[in-house]
C-alpha positions as CSV (number, residue, x, y, z in Angstrom):
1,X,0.0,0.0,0.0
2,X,1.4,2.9,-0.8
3,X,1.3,6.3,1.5
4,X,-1.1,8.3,-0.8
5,X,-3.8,5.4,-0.9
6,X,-4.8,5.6,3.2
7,X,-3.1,8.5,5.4
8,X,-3.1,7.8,9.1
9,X,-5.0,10.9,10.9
10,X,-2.7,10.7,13.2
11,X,0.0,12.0,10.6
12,X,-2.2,14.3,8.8
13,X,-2.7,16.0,12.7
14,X,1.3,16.0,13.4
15,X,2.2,17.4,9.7
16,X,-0.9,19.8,9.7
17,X,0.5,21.6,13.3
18,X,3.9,21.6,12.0
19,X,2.7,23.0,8.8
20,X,1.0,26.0,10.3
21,X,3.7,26.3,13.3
22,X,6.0,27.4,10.3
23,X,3.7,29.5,8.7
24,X,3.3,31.2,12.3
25,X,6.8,31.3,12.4
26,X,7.5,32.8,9.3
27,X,5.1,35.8,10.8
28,X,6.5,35.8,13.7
29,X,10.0,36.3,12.5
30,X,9.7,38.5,10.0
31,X,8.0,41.0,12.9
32,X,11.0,40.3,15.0
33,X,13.5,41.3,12.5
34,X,12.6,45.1,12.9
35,X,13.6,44.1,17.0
36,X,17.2,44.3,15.7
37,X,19.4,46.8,17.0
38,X,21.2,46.3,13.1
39,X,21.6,45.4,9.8
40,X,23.2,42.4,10.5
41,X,21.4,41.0,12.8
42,X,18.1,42.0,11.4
43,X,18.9,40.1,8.2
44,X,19.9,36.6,9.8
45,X,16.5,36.7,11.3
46,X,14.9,37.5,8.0
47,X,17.0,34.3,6.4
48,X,15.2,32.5,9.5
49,X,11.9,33.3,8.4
50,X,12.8,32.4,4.5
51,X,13.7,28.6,5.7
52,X,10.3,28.8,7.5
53,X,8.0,29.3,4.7
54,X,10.0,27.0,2.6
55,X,9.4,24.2,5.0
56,X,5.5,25.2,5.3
57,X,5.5,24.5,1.4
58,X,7.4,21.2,2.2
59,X,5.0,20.0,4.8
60,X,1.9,21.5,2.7
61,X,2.8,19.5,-0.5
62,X,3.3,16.3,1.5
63,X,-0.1,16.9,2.7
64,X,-1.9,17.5,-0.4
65,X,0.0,14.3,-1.7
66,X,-1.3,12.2,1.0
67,X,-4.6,13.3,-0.2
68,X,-5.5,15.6,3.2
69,X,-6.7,19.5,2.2
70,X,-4.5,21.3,4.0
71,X,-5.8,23.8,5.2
72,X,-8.4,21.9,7.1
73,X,-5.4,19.7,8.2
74,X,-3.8,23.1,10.1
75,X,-7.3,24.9,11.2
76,X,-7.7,22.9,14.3
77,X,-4.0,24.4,15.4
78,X,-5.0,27.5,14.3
79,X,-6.9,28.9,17.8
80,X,-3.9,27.4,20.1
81,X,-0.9,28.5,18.2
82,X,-2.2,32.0,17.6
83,X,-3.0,32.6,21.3
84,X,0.3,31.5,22.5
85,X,2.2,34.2,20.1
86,X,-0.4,36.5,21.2
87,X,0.5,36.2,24.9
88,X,4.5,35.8,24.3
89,X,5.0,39.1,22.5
90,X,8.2,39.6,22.7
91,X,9.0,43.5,23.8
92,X,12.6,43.5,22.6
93,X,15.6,41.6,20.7
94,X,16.4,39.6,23.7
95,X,13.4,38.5,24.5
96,X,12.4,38.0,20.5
97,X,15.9,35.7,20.2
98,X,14.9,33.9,23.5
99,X,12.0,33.2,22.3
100,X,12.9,32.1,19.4
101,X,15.9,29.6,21.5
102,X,13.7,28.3,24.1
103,X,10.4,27.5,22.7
104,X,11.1,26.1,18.9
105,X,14.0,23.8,21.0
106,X,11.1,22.6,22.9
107,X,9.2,22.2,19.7
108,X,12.2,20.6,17.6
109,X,12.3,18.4,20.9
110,X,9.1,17.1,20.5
111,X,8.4,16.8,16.8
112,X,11.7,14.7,17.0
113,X,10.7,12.9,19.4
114,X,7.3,11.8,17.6
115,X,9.2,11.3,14.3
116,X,10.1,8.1,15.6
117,X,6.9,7.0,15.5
118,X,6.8,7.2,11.6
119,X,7.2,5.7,8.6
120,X,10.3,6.5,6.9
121,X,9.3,8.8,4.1
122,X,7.2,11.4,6.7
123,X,9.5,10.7,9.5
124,X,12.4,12.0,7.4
125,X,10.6,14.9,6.2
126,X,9.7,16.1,9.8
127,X,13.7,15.9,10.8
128,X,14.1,17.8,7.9
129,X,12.8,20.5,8.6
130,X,13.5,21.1,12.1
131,X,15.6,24.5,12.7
132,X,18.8,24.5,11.5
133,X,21.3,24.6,14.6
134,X,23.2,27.5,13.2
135,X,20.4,29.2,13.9
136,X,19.8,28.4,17.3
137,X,23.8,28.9,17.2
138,X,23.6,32.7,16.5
139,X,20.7,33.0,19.2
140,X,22.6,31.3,22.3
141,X,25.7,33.5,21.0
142,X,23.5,37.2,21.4
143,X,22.1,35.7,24.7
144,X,25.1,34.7,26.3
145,X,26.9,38.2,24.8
146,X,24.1,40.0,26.2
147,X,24.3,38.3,29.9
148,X,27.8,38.8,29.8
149,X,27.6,42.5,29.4
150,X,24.8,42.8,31.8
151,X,24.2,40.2,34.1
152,X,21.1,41.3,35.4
153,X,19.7,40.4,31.9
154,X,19.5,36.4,33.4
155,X,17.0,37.3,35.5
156,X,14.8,39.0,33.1
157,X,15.3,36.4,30.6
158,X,14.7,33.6,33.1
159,X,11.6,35.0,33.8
160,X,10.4,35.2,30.5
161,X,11.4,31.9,29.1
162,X,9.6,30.6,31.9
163,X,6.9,32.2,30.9
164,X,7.2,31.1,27.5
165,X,7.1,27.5,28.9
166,X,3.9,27.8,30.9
167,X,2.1,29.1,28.0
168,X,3.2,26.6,26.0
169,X,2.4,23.8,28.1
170,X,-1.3,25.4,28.5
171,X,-1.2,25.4,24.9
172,X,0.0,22.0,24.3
173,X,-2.6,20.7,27.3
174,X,-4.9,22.1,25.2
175,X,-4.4,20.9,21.8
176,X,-3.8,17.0,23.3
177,X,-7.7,17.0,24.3
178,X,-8.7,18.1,21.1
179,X,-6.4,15.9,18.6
180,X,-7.4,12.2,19.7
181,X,-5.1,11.0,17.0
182,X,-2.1,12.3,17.4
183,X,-2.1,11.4,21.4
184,X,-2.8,8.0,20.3
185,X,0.3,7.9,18.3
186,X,2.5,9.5,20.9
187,X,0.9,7.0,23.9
188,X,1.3,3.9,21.3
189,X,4.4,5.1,19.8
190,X,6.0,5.0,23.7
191,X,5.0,1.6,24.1
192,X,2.9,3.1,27.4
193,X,2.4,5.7,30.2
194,X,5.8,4.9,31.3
195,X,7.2,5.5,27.9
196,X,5.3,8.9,27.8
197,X,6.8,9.8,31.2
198,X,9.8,8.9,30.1
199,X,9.1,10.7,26.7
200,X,8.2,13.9,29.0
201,X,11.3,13.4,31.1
202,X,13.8,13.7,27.8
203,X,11.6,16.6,27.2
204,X,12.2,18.5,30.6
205,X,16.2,17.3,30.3
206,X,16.8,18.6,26.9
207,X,15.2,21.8,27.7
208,X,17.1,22.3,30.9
209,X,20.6,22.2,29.9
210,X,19.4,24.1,26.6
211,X,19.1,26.5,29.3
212,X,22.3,26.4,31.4
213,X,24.3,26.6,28.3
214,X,23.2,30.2,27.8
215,X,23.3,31.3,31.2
216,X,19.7,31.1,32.0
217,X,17.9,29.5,34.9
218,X,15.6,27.0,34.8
């Protein structure tokens, strides 16, 4: 059988929220850019947002391939992903490149997680367009620079990327009641609640030391 006969709902819900998390972040990095105190920095953002919308056309045509419309495949992420950007506005460069650090490693975390539950072809696609580490590179390089010449900046930062978390978990919460599917996968895909929780633990481990490598506290 091949994978345009029969998709699985549960990978038409994984690649439809990754779909419109890159359109989101396209938006959402493009806006930042004008956070940049320069030229420079302004324009590696913009490259950012270029990659984005290049892997929303990625994950759109493997949709349409699999035979899903999708659009209808990203509406149902539509409600939770917008709120979360609305409530994690970012008020400056710092907070725009933490932002940007924190919650898409959390993302990448997950989605790489859950691309093990896959078969090859979408599971490939999904590690491929994850964010490029020299990205996530240039924005552990500003934070640290910025801590270093102010390190009263931790705090702030600490704060908010804690408050990035907390929305996102809400967010995430919420989106797990609503997309019976994809929770199935993830549950079966562990093996079992002790898989999840260990699933969750990798989760929580990852994101801590991706936060003590820039100075930041958990």
């Amino acid at each position: 059988m091949s994978d345009v006969s029969e998709p699985s709902p549960a990978v038409v819900e994984l690649l439809g929220m990754i779909a419109y998390a890159e359109l989101l972040a396209f938006d959402r990095m493009a806006a930042d850019a004008r956070l940049a105190p320069d030229l420079r920095r302004r324009a590696v953002l913009c490259e950012m947002a270029a990659v984005e919308i290049i892997n929303y056309r990625r994950l759109v045509g493997r949709l349409s391939e699999l035979g899903a419309d999708p659009e209808e495949a990203m509406t149902p992420y539509v409600a939770a992903l917008q709120e979360y950007h609305e409530l994690t506005e970012p008020k400056d460069w710092l907070e725009a490149l933490t932002k940007a650090y924190v919650w898409d490693g959390i993302a990448d975390d997950f989605f790489r997680e859950v691309a093990t539950f896959l078969a090859q072809v979408d599971r490939d696609l999904v590690l491929e367009v994850l964010h490029d580490s020299q990205y996530e590179d240039f924005a552990a390089t500003e934070i640290r620079a910025a801590i270093a010449a102010d390190p009263k900046v931790a705090n702030r930062l600490s704060m908010w990327a804690r408050r990035l978390v907390g929305e996102g978990l809400t967010q995430a919460q919420r989106m797990a009641g609503e997309r019976i599917a994809l929770t199935i996968l993830i549950v079966e895909g562990s093996g079992d609640q002790a898989g999840v929780q260990a699933l969750l633990k990798r989760l929580t481990a990852a994101h801590t030391a991706r936060m003590a490598a820039v100075g930041l506290n958990n």
